[in-house]
KEGUPA-400752 format. One record per atom (N, C-alpha, C): x, y, z. Coordinates in steps of 0.2 Angstrom, whole numbers, plus 5000, padded with zeros to 4 digits. Layout:
N
XYZ;...
END
This chain:
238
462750914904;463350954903;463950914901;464150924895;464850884892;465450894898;465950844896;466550854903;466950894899;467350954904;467850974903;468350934899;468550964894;469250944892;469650964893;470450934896;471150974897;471450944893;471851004891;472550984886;473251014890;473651004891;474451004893;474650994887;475151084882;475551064879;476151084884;476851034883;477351024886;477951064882;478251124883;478651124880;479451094879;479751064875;480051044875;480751064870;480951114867;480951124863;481851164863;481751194869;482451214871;483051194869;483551244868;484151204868;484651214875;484551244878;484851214885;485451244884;485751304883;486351334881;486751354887;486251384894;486451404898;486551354902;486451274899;486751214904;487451204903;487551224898;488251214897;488551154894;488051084894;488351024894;488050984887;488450924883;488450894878;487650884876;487250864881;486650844881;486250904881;485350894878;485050954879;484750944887;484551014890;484450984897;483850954899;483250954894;482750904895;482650844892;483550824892;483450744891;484050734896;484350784900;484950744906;484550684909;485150664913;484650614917;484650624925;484150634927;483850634934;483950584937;484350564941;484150484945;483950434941;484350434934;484450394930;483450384927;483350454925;482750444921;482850514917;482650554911;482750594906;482350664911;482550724912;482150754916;481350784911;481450754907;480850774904;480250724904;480550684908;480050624909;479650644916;479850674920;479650694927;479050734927;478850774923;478150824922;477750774919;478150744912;477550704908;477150644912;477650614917;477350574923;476850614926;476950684932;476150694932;475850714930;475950734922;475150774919;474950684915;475450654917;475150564915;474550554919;474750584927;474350554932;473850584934;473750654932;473250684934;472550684928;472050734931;471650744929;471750744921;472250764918;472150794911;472050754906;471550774900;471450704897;471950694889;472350764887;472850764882;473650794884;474050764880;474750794881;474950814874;475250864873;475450884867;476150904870;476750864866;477550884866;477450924861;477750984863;478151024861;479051044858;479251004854;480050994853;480251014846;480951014847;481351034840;481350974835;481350964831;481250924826;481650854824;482150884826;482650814828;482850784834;482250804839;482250774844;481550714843;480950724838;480550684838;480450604841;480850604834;480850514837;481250504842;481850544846;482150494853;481550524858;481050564855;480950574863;480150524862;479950524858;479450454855;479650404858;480150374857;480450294856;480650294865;481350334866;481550334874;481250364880;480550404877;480150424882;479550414883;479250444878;478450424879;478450364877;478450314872;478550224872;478950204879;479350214879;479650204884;479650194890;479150234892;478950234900;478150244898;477650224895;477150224894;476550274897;476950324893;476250404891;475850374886;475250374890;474850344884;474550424883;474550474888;474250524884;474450574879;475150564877;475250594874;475050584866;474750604864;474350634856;474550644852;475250704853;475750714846;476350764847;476950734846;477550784846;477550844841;477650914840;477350924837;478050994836;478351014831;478951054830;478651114832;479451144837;479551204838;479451244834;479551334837;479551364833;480251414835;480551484832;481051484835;481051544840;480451564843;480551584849;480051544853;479851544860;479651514865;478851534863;478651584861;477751604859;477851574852;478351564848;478051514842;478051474844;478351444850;478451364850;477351344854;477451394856;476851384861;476251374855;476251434850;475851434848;475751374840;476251324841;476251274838;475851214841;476051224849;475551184851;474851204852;474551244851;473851264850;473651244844;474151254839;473651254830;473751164832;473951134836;473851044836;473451034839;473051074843;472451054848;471651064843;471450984840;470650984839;470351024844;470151014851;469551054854;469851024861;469751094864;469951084871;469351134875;469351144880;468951194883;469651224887;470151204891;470551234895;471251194893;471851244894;472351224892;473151234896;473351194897;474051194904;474651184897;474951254900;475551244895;476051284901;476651194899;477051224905;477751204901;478251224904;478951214903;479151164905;479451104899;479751044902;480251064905;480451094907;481251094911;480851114921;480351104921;480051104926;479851034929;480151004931;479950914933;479650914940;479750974943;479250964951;478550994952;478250994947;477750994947;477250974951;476550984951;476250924954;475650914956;475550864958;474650864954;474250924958;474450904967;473950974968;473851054964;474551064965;474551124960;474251124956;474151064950;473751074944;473151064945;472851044952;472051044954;471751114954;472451144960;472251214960;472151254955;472551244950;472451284942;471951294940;471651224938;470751204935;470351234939;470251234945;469951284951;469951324948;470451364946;470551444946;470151454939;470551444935;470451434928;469551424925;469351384929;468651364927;468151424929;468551474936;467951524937;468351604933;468951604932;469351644931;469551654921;469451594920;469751594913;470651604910;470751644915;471451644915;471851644921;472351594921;472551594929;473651584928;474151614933;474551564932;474751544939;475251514938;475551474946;476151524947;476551514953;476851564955;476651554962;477451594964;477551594972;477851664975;477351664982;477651754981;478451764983;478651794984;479451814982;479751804989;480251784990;480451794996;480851834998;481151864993;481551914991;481351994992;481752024993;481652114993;481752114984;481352124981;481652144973;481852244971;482252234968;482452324965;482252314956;481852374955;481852384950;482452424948;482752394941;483352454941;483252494933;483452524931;483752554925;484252524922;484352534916;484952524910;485452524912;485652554915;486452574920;486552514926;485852494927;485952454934;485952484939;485652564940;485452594945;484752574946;484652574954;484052564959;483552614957;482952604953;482552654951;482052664958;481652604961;481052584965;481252514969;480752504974;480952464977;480052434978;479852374974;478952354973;478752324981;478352344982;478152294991;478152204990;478552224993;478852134991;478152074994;477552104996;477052044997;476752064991;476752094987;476452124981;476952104975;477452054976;477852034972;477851954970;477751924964;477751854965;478151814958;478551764960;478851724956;478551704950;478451694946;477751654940;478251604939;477851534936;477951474935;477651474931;477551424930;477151364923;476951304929;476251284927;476051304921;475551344920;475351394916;474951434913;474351414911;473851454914;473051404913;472651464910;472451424905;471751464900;471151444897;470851474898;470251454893;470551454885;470351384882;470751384875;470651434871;470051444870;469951484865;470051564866;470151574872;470351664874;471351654872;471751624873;472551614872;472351604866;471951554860;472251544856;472051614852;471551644853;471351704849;472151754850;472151764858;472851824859;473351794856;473451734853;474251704853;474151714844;473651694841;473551724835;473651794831;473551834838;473551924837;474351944839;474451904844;475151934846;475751914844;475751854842;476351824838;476251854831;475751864827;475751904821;475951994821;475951994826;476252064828;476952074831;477252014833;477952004837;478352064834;478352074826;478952114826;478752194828;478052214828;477952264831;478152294838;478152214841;478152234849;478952224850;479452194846;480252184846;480352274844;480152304840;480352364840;480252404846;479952394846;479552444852;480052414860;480352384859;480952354863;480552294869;479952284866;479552234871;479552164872;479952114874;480052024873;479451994878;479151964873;478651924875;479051864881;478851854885;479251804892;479051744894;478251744892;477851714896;477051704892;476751654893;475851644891;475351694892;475551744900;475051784905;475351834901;475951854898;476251914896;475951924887;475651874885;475351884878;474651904880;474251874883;473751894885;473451984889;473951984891;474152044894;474152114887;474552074883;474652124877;474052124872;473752074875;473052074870;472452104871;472252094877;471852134880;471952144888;471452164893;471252184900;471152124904;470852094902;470852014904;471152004911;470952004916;470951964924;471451894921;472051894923;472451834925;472451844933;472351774934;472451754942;473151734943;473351734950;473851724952;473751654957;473851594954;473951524959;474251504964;474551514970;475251484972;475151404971;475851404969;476151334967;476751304971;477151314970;477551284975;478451294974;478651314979;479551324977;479951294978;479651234975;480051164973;479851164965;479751194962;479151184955;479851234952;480451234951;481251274949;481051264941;481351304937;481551284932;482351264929;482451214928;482851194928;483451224922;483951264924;484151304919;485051304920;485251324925;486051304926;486051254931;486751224929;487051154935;486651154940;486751214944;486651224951;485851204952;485451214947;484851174946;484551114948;485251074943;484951004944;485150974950;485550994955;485550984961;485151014967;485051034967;484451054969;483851014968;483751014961;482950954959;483150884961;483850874961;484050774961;483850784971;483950834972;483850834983;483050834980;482850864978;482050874979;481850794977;482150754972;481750684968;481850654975;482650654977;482750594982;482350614988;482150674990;481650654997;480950644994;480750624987;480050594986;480150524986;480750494986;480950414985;480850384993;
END
């Protein structure tokens, strides 16, 4: 039997608008390292045997030169342009991938990633075909309405936060990413925003996604308040 092949594309692509600050937010600096160096270090260290960046076009070369060179990601294979919503960007990095059998596509503004977690992924994935990470909620959640009226109230152990990264069988995502981004402006009328990897799949077919728990240090780094919180979470790994 041939080995498993894994591919990790990275998204990188964002512009970081809700940070607020000059810089994009996955090149601030963490503890004086680029926060987007932080996930590419473990999927460097783990099992996976490719890395596809995912980035805006004129971030290529800095993030070549001061990151992957840089701090020697030898697995990264190809930066490869965005696209302009979050499912085109994704699905650029599929049409980069020669042949993979399984594929981790996660959000670089996620840096606490980690290896166990992405063990359990592979796990899941290899019997399940479709799996994501996430943690259950710790919160009471309300469903509201348009007004911001309380419509329901979901049983909050039946409630769970989703993460990245997102695990598939390559070739079941790329076929859905192919059917449902070709269809994006059907499902924007219809008032529907694709959010998420598990939420294309979901529109494509009936397909069983597993639910992974990952870990609620694995934030995504989106306002201030964020990055302090992750800089406490780097300094107790030091």
């Amino acid at each position: 039997m041939d080995k498993i092949k894994t591919t990790a594309i990275i998204l990188a692509a964002g512009s970081g608008t809700r940070m607020g600050g000059p810089v994009k937010k996955q090149f601030m600096l963490l503890n004086d390292r680029p926060l987007l160096y932080y996930p590419l270090k473990v999927f460097e260290e783990s099992f996976i045997d490719e890395i596809i960046i995912v980035a805006s076009p004129e971030d290529k070369d800095f993030i070549n030169r001061e990151i992957v060179s840089k701090y020697g990601f030898k697995k990264v294979t190809n930066i490869v342009p965005g696209g302009e919503q979050r499912y085109d960007s994704v699905l650029c990095g599929l049409n980069a991938i020669d042949r993979c059998d399984y594929v981790f596509i996660h959000d670089g503004a996620r840096p606490m990633i980690d290896i166990k977690t992405l063990e359990r992924g592979l796990d899941a994935v290899t019997k399940h075909d479709a799996c994501v990470i996430g943690v259950p909620s710790k919160d009471t959640v309300k469903i509201a309405d348009e007004q911001n009226r309380v419509v329901s109230t979901p049983r909050r152990d039946l409630v769970w936060n989703i993460q990245t990264p997102q695990i598939f069988r390559f070739s079941l995502i790329k076929e859905a990413y192919n059917d449902v981004v070709g269809r994006a402006g059907e499902y924007k009328a219809q008032g529907i925003s694709i959010t998420d990897d598990a939420m294309v799949l979901e529109l494509y077919n009936d397909h069983d996604i597993r639910l992974v728990e990952g870990s609620y240090r694995n934030i995504k780094v989106t306002t201030p308040e964020d990055v302090i919180l992750t800089e406490t979470f780097l300094k107790a790994l030091d």
